[in-house]
Predicted model as a PDB file, atoms N, CA, C, CB and O in Angstrom, pLDDT in the B-factor column:
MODEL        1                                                                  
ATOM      1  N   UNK A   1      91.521   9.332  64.954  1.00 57.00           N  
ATOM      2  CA  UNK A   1      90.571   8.461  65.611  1.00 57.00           C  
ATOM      3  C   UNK A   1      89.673   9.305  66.486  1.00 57.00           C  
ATOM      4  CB  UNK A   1      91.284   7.370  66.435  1.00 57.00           C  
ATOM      5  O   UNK A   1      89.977  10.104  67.371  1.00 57.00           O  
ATOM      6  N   UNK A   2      88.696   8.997  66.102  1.00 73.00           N  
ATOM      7  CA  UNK A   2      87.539   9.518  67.341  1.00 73.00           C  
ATOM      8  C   UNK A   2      86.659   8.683  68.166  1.00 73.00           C  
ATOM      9  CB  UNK A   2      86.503  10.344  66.768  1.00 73.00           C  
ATOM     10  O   UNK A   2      86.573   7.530  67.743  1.00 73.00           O  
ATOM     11  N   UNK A   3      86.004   8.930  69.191  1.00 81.00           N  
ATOM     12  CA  UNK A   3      84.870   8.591  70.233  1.00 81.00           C  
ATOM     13  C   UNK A   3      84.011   7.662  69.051  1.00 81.00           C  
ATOM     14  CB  UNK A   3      83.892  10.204  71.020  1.00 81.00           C  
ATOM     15  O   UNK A   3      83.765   6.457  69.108  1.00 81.00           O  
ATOM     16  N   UNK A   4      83.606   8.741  67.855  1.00 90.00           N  
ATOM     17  CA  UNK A   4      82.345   8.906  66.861  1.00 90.00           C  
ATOM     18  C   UNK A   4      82.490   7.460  66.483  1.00 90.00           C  
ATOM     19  CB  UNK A   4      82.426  10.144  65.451  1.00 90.00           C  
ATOM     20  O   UNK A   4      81.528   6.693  66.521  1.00 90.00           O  
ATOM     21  N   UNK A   5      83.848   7.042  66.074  1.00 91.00           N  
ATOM     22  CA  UNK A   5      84.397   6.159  65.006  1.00 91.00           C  
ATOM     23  C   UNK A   5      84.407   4.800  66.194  1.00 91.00           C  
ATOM     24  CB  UNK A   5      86.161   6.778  64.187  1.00 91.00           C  
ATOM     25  O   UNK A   5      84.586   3.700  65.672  1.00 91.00           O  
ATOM     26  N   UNK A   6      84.293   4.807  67.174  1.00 92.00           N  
ATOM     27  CA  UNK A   6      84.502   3.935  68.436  1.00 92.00           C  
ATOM     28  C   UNK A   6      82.763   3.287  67.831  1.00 92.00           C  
ATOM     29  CB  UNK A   6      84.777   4.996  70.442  1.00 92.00           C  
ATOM     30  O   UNK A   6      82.299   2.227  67.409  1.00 92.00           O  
ATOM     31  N   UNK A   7      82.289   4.657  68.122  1.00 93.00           N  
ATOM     32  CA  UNK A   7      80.959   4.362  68.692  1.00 93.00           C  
ATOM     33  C   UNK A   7      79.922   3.235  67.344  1.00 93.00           C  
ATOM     34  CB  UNK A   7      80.157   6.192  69.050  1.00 93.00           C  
ATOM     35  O   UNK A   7      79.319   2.169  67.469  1.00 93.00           O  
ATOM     36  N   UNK A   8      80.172   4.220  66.083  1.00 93.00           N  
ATOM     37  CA  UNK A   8      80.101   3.474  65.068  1.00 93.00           C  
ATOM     38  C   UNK A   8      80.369   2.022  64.853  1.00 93.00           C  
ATOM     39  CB  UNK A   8      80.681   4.003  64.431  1.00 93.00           C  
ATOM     40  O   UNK A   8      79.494   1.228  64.506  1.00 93.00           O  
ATOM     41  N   UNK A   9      81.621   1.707  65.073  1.00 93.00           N  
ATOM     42  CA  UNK A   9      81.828   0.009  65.269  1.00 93.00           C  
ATOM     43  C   UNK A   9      80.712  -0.467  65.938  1.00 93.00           C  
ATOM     44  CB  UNK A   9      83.157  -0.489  66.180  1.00 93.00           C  
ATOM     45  O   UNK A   9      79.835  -1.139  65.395  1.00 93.00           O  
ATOM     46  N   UNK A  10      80.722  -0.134  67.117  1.00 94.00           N  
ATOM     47  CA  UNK A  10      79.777  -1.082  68.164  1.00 94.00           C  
ATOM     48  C   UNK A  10      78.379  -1.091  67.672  1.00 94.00           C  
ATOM     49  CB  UNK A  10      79.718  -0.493  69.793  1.00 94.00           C  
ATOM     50  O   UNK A  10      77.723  -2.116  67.858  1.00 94.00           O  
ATOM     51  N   UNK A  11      77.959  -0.303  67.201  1.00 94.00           N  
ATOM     52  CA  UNK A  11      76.580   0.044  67.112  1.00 94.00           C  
ATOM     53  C   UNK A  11      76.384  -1.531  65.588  1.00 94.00           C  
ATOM     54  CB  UNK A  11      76.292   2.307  66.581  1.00 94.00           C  
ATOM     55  O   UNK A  11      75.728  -2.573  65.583  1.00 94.00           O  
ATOM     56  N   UNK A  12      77.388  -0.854  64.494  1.00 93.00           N  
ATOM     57  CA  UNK A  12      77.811  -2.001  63.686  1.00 93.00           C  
ATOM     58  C   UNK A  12      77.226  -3.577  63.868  1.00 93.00           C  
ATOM     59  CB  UNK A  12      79.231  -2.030  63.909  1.00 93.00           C  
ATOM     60  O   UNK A  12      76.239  -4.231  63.530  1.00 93.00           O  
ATOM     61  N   UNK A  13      78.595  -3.773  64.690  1.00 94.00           N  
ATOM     62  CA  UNK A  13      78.750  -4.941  65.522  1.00 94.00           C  
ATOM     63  C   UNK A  13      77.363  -5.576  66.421  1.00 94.00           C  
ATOM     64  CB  UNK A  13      79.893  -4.507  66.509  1.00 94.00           C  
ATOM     65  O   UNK A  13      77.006  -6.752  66.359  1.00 94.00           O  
ATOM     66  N   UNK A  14      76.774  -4.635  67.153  1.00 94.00           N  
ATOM     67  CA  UNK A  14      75.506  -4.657  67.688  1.00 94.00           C  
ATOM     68  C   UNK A  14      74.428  -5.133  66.581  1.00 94.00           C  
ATOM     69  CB  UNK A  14      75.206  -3.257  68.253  1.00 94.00           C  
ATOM     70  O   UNK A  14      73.641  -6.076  66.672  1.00 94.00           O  
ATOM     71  N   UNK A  15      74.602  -4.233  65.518  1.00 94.00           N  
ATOM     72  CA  UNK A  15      73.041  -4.194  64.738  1.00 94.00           C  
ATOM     73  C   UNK A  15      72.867  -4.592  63.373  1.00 94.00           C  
ATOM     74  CB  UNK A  15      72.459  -2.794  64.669  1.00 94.00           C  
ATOM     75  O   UNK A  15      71.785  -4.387  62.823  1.00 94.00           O  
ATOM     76  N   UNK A  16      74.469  -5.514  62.352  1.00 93.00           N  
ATOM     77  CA  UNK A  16      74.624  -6.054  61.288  1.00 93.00           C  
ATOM     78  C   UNK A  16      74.898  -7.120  61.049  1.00 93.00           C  
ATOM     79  CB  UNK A  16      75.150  -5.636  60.822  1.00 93.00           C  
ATOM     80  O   UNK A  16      75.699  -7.508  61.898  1.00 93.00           O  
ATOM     81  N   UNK A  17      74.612  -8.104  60.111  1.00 94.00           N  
ATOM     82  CA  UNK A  17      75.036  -9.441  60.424  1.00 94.00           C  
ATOM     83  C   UNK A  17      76.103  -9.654  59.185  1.00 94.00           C  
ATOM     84  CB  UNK A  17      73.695 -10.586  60.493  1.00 94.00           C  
ATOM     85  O   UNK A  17      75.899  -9.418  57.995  1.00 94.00           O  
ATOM     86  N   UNK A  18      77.272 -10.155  59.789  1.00 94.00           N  
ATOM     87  CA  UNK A  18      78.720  -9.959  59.083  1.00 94.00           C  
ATOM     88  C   UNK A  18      78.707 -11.576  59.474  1.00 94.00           C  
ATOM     89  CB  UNK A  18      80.169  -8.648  59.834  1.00 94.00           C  
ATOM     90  O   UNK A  18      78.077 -12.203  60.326  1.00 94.00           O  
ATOM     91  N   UNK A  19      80.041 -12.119  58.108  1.00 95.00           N  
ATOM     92  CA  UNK A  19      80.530 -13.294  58.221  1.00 95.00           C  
ATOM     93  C   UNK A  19      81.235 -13.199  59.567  1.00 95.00           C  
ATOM     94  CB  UNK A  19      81.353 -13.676  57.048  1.00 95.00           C  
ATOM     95  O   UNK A  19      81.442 -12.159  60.192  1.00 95.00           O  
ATOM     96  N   UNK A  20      81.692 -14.867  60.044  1.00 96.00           N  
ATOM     97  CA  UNK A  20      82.422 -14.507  60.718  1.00 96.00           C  
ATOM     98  C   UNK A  20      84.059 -13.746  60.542  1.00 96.00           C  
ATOM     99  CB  UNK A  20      82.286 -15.430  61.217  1.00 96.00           C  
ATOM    100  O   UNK A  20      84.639 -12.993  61.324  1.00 96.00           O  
ATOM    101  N   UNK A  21      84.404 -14.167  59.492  1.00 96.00           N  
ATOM    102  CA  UNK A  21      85.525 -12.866  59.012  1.00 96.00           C  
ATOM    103  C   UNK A  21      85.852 -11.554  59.144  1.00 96.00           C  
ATOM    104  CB  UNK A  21      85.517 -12.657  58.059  1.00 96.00           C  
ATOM    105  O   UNK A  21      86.897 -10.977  59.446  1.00 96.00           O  
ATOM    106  N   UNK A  22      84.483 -11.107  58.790  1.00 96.00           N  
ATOM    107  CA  UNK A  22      84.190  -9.957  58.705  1.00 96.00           C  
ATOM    108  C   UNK A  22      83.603  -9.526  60.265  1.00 96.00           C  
ATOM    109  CB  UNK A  22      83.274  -9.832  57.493  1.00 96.00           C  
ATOM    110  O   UNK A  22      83.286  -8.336  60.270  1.00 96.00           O  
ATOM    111  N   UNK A  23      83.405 -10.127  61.443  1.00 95.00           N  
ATOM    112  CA  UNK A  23      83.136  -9.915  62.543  1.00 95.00           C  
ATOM    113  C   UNK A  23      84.597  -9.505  63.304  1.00 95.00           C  
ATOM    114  CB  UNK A  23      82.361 -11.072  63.001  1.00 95.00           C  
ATOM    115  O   UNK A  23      85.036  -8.487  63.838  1.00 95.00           O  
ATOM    116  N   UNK A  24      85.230 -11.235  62.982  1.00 96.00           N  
ATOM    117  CA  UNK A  24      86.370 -11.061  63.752  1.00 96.00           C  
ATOM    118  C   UNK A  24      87.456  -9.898  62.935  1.00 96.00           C  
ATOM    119  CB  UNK A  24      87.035 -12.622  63.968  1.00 96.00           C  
ATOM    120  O   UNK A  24      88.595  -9.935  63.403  1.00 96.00           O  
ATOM    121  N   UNK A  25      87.310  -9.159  62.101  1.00 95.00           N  
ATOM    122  CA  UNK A  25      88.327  -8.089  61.866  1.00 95.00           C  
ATOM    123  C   UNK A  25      87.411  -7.080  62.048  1.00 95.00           C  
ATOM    124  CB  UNK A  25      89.149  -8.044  60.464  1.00 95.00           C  
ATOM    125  O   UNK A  25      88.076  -6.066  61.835  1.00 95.00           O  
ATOM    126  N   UNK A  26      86.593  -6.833  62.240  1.00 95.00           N  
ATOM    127  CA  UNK A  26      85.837  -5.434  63.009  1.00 95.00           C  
ATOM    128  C   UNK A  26      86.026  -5.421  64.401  1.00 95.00           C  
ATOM    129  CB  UNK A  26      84.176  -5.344  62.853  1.00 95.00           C  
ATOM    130  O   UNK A  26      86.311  -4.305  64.834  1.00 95.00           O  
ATOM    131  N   UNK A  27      85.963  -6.233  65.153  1.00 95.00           N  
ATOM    132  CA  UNK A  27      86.296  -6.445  66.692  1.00 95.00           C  
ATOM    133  C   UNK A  27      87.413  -6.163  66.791  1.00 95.00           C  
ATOM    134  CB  UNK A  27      86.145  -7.701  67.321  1.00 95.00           C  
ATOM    135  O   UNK A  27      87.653  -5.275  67.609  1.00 95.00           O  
ATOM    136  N   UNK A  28      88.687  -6.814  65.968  1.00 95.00           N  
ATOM    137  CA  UNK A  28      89.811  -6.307  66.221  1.00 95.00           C  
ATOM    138  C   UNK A  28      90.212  -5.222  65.772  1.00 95.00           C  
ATOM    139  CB  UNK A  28      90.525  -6.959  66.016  1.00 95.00           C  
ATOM    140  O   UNK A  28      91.358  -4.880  66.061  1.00 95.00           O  
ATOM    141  N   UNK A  29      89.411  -4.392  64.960  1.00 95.00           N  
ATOM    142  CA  UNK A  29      89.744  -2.859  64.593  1.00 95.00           C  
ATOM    143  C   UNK A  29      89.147  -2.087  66.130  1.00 95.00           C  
ATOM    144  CB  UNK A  29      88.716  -2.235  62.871  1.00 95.00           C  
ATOM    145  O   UNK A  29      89.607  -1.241  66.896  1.00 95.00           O  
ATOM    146  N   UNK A  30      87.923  -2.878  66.067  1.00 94.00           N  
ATOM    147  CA  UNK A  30      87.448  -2.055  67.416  1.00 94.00           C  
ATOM    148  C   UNK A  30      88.557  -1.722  69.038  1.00 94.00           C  
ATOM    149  CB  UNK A  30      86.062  -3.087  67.929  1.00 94.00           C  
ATOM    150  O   UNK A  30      88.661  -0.723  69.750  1.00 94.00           O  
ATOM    151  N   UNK A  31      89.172  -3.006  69.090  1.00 95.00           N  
ATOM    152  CA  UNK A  31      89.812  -3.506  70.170  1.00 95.00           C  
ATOM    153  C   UNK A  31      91.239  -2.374  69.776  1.00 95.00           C  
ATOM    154  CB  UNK A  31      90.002  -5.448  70.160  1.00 95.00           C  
ATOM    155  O   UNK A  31      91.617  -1.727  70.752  1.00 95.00           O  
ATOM    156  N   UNK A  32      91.682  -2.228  69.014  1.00 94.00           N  
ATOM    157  CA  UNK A  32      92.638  -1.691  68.438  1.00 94.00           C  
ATOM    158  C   UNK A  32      92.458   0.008  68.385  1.00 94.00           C  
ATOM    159  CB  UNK A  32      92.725  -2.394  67.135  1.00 94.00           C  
ATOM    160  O   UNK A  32      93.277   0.916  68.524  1.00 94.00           O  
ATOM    161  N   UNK A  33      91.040  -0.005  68.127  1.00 93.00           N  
ATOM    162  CA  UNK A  33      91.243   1.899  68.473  1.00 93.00           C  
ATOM    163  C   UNK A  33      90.636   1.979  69.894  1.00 93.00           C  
ATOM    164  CB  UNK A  33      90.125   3.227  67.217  1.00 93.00           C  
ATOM    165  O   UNK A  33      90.744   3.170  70.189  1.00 93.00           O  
ATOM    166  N   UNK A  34      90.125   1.410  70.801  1.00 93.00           N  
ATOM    167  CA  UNK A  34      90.048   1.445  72.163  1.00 93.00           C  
ATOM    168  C   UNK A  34      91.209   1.149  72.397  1.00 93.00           C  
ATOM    169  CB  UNK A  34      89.136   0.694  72.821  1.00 93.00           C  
ATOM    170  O   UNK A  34      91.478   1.942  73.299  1.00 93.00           O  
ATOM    171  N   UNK A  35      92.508   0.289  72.139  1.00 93.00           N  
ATOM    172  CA  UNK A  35      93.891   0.682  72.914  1.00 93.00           C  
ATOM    173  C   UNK A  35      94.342   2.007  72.933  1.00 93.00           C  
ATOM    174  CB  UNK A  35      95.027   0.001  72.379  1.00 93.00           C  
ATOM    175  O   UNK A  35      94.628   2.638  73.951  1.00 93.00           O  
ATOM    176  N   UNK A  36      94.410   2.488  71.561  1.00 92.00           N  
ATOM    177  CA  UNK A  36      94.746   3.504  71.191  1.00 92.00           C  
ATOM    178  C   UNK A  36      94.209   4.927  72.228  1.00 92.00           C  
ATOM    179  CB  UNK A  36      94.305   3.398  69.824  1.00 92.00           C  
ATOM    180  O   UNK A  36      94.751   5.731  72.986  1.00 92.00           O  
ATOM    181  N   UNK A  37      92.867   4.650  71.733  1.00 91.00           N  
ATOM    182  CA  UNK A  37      91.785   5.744  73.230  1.00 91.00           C  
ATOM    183  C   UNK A  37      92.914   6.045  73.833  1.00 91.00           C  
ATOM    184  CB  UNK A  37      90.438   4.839  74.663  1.00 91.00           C  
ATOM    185  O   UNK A  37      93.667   7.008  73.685  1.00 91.00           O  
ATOM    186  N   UNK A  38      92.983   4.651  74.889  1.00 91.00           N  
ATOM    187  CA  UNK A  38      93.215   4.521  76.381  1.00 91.00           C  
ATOM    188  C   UNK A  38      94.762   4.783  76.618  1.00 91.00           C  
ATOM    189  CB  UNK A  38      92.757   2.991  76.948  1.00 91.00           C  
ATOM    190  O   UNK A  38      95.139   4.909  77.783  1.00 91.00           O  
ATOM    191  N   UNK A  39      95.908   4.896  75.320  1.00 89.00           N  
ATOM    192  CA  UNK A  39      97.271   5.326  75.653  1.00 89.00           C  
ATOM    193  C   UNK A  39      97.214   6.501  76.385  1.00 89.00           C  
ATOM    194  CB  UNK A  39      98.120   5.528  74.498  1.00 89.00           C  
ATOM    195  O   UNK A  39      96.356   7.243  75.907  1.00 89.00           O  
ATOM    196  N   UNK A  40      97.914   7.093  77.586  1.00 82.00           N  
ATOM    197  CA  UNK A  40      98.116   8.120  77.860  1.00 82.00           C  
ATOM    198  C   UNK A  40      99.140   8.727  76.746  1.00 82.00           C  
ATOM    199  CB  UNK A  40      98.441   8.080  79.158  1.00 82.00           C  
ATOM    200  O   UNK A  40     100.168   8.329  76.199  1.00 82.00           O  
ATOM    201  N   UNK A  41      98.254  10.006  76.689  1.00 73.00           N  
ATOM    202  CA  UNK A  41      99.288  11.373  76.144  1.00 73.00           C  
ATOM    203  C   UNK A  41     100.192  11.934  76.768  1.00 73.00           C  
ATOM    204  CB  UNK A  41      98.712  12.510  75.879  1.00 73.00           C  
ATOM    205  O   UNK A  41     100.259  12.511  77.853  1.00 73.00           O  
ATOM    206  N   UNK A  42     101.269  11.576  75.521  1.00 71.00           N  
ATOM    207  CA  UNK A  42     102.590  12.598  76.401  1.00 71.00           C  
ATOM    208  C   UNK A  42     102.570  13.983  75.817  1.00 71.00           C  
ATOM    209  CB  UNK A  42     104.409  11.990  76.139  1.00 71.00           C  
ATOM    210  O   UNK A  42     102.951  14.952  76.474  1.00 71.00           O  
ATOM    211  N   UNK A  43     102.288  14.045  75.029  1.00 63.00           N  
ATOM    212  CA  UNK A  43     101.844  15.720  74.179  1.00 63.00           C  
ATOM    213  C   UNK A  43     101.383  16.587  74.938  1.00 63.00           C  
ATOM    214  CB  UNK A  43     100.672  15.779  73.061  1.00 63.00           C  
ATOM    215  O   UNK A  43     101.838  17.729  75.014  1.00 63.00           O  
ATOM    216  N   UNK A  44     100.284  16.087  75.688  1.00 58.00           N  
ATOM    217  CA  UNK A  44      99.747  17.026  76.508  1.00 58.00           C  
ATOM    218  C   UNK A  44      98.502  17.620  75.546  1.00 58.00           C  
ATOM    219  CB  UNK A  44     100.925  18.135  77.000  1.00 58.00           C  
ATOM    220  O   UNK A  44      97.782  18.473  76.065  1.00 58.00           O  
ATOM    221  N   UNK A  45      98.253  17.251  74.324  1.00 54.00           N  
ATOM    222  CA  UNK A  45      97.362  18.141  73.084  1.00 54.00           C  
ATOM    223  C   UNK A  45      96.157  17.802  73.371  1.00 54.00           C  
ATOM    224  CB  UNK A  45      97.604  17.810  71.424  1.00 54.00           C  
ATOM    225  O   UNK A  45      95.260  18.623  73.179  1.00 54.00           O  
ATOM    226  N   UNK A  46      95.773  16.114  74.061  1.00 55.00           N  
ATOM    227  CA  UNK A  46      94.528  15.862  74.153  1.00 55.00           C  
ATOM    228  C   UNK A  46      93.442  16.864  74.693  1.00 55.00           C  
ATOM    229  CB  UNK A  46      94.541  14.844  74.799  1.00 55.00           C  
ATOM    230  O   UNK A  46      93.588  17.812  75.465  1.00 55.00           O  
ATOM    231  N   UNK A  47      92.438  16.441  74.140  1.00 55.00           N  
ATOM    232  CA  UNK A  47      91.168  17.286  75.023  1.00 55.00           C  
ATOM    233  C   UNK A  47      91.290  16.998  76.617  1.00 55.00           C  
ATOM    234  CB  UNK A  47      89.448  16.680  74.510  1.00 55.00           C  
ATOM    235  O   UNK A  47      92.193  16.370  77.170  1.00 55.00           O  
ATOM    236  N   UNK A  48      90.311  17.530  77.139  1.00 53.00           N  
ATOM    237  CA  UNK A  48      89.783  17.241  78.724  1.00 53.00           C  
ATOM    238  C   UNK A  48      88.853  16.527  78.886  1.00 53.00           C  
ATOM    239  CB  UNK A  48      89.353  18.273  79.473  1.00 53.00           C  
ATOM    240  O   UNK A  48      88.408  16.104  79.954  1.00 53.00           O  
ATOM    241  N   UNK A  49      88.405  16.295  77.588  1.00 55.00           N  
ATOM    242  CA  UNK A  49      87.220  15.053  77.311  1.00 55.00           C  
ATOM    243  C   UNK A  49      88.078  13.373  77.162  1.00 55.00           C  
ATOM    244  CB  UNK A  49      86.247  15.497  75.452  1.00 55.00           C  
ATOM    245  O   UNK A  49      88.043  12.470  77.998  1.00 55.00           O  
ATOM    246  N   UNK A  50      88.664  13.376  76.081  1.00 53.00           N  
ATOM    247  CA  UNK A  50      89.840  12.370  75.911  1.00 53.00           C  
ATOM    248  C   UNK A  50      90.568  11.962  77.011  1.00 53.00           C  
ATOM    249  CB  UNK A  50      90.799  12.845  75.071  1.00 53.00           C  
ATOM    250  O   UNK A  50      90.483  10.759  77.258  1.00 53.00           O  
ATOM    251  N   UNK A  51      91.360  12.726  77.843  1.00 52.00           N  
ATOM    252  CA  UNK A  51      91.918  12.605  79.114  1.00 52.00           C  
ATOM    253  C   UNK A  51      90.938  12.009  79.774  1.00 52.00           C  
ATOM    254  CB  UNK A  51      92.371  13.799  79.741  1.00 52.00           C  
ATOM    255  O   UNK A  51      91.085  10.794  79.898  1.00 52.00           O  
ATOM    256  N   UNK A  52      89.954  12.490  80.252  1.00 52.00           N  
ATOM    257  CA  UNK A  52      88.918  11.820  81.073  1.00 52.00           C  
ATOM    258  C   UNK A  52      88.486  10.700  80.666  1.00 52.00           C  
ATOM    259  CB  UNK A  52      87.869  12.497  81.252  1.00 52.00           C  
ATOM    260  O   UNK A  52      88.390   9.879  81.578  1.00 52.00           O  
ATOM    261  N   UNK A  53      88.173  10.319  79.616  1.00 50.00           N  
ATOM    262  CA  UNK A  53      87.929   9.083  79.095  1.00 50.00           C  
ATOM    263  C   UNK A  53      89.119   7.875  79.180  1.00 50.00           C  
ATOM    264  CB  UNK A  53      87.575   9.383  77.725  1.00 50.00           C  
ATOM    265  O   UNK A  53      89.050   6.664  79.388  1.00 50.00           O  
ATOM    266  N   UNK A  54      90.220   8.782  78.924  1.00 49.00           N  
ATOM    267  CA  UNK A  54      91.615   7.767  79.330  1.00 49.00           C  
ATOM    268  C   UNK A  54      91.638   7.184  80.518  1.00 49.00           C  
ATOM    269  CB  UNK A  54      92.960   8.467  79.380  1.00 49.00           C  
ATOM    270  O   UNK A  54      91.641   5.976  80.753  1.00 49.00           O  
ATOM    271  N   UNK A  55      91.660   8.393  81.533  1.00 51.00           N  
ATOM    272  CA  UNK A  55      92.006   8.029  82.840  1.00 51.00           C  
ATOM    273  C   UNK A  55      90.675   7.307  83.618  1.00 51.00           C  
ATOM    274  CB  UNK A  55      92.537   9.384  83.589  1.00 51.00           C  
ATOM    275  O   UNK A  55      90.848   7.022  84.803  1.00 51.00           O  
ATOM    276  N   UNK A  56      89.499   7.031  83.073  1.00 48.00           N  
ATOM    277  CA  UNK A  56      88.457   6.456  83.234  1.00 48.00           C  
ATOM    278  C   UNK A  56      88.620   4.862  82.582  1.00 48.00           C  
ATOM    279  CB  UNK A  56      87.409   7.372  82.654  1.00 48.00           C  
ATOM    280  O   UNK A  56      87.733   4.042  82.817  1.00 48.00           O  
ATOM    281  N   UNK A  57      89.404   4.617  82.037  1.00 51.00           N  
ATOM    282  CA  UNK A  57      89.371   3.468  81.154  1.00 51.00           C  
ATOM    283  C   UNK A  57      87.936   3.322  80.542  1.00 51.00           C  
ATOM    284  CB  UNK A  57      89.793   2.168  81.941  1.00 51.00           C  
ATOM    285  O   UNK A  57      87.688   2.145  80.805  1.00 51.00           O  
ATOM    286  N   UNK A  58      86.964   3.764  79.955  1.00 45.00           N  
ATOM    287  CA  UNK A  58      86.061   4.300  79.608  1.00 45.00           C  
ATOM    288  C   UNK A  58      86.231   3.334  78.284  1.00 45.00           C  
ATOM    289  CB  UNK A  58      86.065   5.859  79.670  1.00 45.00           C  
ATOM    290  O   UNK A  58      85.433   3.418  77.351  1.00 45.00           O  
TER     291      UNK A  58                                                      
ENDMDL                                                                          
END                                                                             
């Protein structure tokens, strides 16, 4: 998962016109990799970009 792939949805969502089907399971993909974002890492592997974005709830 990336930022890129975040950003993509929204822009999506923003600028295509989808059934509502097809809305409400893009939102919830969206909603679903913004949880993901926002888990803190126990790895420790994340970037310093990622971290910041975590601990920002961003």
């Amino acid at each position: 998962m990336t930022i890129d792939t975040i950003e993509e949805l929204r822009v999506e969502l923003r600028e295509c016109v989808f059934t509502p089907a097809e809305r409400k399971a893009l939102e919830a993909q969206l909603a679903e990799l913004i949880r993901q974002r926002n888990q803190p890492t126990t790895s420790g592997d994340a970037s310093p970009a990622d971290q910041r974005f975590s601990a920002a709830g961003a």
